[in-house]
N, C-alpha and C positions, 0 to 999 in steps of 0.2 A: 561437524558436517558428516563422517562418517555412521555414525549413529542415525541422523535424516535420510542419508542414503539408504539402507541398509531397509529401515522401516520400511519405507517408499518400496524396494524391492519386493518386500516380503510382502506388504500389500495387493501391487497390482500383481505377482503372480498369483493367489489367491485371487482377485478381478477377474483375469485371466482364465484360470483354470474353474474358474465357474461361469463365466458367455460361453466357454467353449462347450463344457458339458450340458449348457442349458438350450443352446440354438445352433451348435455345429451338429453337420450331417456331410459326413465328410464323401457322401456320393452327390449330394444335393447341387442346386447352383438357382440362385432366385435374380427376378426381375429387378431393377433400381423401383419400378412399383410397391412389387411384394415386400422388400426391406425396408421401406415407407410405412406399410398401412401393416405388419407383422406386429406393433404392440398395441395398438389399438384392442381388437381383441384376448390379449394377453396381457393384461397389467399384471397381474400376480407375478406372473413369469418375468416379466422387467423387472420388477421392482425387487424382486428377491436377487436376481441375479447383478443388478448393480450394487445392491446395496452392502456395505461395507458392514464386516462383523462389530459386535458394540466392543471390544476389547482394540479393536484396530483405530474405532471413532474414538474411542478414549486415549489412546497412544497421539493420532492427530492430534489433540486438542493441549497435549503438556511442551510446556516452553523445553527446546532445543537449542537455543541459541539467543544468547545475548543482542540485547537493541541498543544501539546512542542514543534512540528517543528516549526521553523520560517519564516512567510510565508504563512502557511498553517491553514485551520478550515476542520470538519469534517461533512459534511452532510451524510442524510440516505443515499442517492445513491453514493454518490461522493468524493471525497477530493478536497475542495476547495482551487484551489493556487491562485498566486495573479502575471500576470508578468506583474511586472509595473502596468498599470492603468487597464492594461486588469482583466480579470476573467476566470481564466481557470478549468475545471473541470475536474478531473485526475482518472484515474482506471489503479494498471497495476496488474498482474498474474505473476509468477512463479512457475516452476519446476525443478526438476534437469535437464541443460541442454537446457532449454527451456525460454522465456521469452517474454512478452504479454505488448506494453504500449497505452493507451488511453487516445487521449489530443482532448477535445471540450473547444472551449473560442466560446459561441455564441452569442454574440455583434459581432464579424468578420465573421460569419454563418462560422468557420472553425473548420477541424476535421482532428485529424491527429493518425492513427493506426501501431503501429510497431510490428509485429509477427518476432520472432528472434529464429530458432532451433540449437543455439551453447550456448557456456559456454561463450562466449566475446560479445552474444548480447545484454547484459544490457548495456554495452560501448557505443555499435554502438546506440543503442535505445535513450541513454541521447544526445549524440551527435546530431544524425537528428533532434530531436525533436528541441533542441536549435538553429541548423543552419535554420530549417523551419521558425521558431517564431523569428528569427533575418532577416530573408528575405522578410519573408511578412507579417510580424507585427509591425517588427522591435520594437521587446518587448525582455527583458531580466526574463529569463526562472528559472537560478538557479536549471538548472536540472542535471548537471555535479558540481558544485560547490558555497558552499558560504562562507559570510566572518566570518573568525573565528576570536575569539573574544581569547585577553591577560588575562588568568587568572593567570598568575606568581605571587607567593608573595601571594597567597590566605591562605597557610602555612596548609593545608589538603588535603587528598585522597577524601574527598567531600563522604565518603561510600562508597564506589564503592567500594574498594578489596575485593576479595569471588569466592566465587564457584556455578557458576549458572547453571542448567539443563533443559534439553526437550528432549524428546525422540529422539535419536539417535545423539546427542551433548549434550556436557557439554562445558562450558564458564568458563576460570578463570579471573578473572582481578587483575593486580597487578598495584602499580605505583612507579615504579621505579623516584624518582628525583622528586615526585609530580606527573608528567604525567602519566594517566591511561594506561596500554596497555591489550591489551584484546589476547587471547588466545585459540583457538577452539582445541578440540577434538571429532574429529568424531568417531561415531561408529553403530553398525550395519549396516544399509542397506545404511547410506551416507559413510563408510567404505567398503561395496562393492564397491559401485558405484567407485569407487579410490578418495573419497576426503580425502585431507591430511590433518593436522594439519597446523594451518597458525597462525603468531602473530602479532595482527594489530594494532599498534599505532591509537591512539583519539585525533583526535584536536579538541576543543570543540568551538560549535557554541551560547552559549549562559553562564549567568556568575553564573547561579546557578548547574552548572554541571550535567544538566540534560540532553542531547543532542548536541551529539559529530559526526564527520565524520571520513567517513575512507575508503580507496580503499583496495578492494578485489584484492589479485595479483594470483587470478587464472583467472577472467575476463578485472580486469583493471578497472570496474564498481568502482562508488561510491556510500559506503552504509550509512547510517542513524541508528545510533546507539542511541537508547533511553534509559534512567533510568528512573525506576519506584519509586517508595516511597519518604518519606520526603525530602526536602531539606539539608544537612551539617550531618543527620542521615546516617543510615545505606541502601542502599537499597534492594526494595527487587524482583524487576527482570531486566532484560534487555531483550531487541527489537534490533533482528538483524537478516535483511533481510525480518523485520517484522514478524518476529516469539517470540511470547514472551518464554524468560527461566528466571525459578521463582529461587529465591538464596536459597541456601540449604547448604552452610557453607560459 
């Protein structure tokens, strides 16, 4: 973490110390207009002045930190996936209803952007990305699905059962028969919105029960469900839909 940090610094003062030298005028003072329509004519100038040194893009793009996903490491800029021999570098965004994915693997100079404005285009977004990266890479992606792994006969709940929280959800998870199942309760403003309560079975992708899968049956999407804390202990949050909620009974 210190090493991300440290980058990060050394970056945006370099960001920094080149807006400043490229558009401060330290007598100056412009309209909410002017600072509008100021790069229009000036693309050069924009573009030089945000754009990050190739030694610094290169420094973003190397794993800094270990992932529980499988498959995956976590650099400053990016989440590095792995499909097949390829290198792909992953970013995606949500909101309610909305959903954002960004896939560069640049040994193949390929870039592939999915802007989706419904509740089922996380679906569609795992989908094309896969059919793209099976058509003209013909690399296996793991963006819809991987192999879950047998942990029967392990004879514990691994921690998990509790009552997890973050603002406008609470998470219980129970495991009926061993297997975890998770349980959402929306409220305030995702209770506007109409999301319901939904109960999602966990097939777990790895044998220390720390990272499970599971489809969303309001989009069809498949999510990544994380445990936080020790191993065979108790823990003490979960990661869903990449939102962390910390356990509070």
């Amino acid at each position: 973490m210190r090493s991300i940090a440290a980058t990060f610094s050394r970056i945006a003062a370099k960001a920094s110390r080149r807006l400043r030298w490229r558009w401060a005028k330290p007598s100056s003072s412009a309209s909410p207009k002017k600072v509008w329509t100021f790069p229009a004519p000036h693309p050069n100038e924009l573009r030089s002045a945000l754009a990050a040194a190739p030694a610094d893009v290169e420094v973003m793009q190397q794993p800094h930190a270990e992932s529980h996903v499988p498959g995956e490491e976590q650099a400053l800029g990016w989440t590095v996936r792995h499909w097949g021999d390829e290198v792909c570098l992953a970013q995606d965004a949500d909101t309610f209803g909305q959903r954002a994915f960004l896939r560069v693997v640049p040994a193949r100079r390929l870039a592939l952007c999915v802007l989706a404005n419904s509740p089922t285009g996380g679906a569609l977004g795992q989908q094309l990305i896969e059919r793209v990266a099976s058509d003209l890479l013909d690399a296996p992606t793991g963006e819809s699905g991987d192999t879950v792994v047998d942990v029967t006969g392990n004879g514990n709940d691994g921690g998990h059962v509790g009552v997890y929280d973050r603002l406008h959800q609470r998470i219980t998870v129970a495991a009926p028969a061993g297997s975890p199942v998770l349980a959402t309760e929306p409220s305030g403003m995702l209770q506007a919105l109409g999301v319901r309560d939904a109960e999602l079975p966990l097939r777990p992708l790895d044998h220390e029960g720390r990272v499970f899968v599971t489809t969303d049956p309001r989009s069809g999407m498949r999510e990544l469900v994380v445990f936080t804390g020790p191993a065979g202990g108790p823990r003490t949050g979960v990661y869903l839909g990449g939102r962390l909620h910390r356990r509070t009974g």
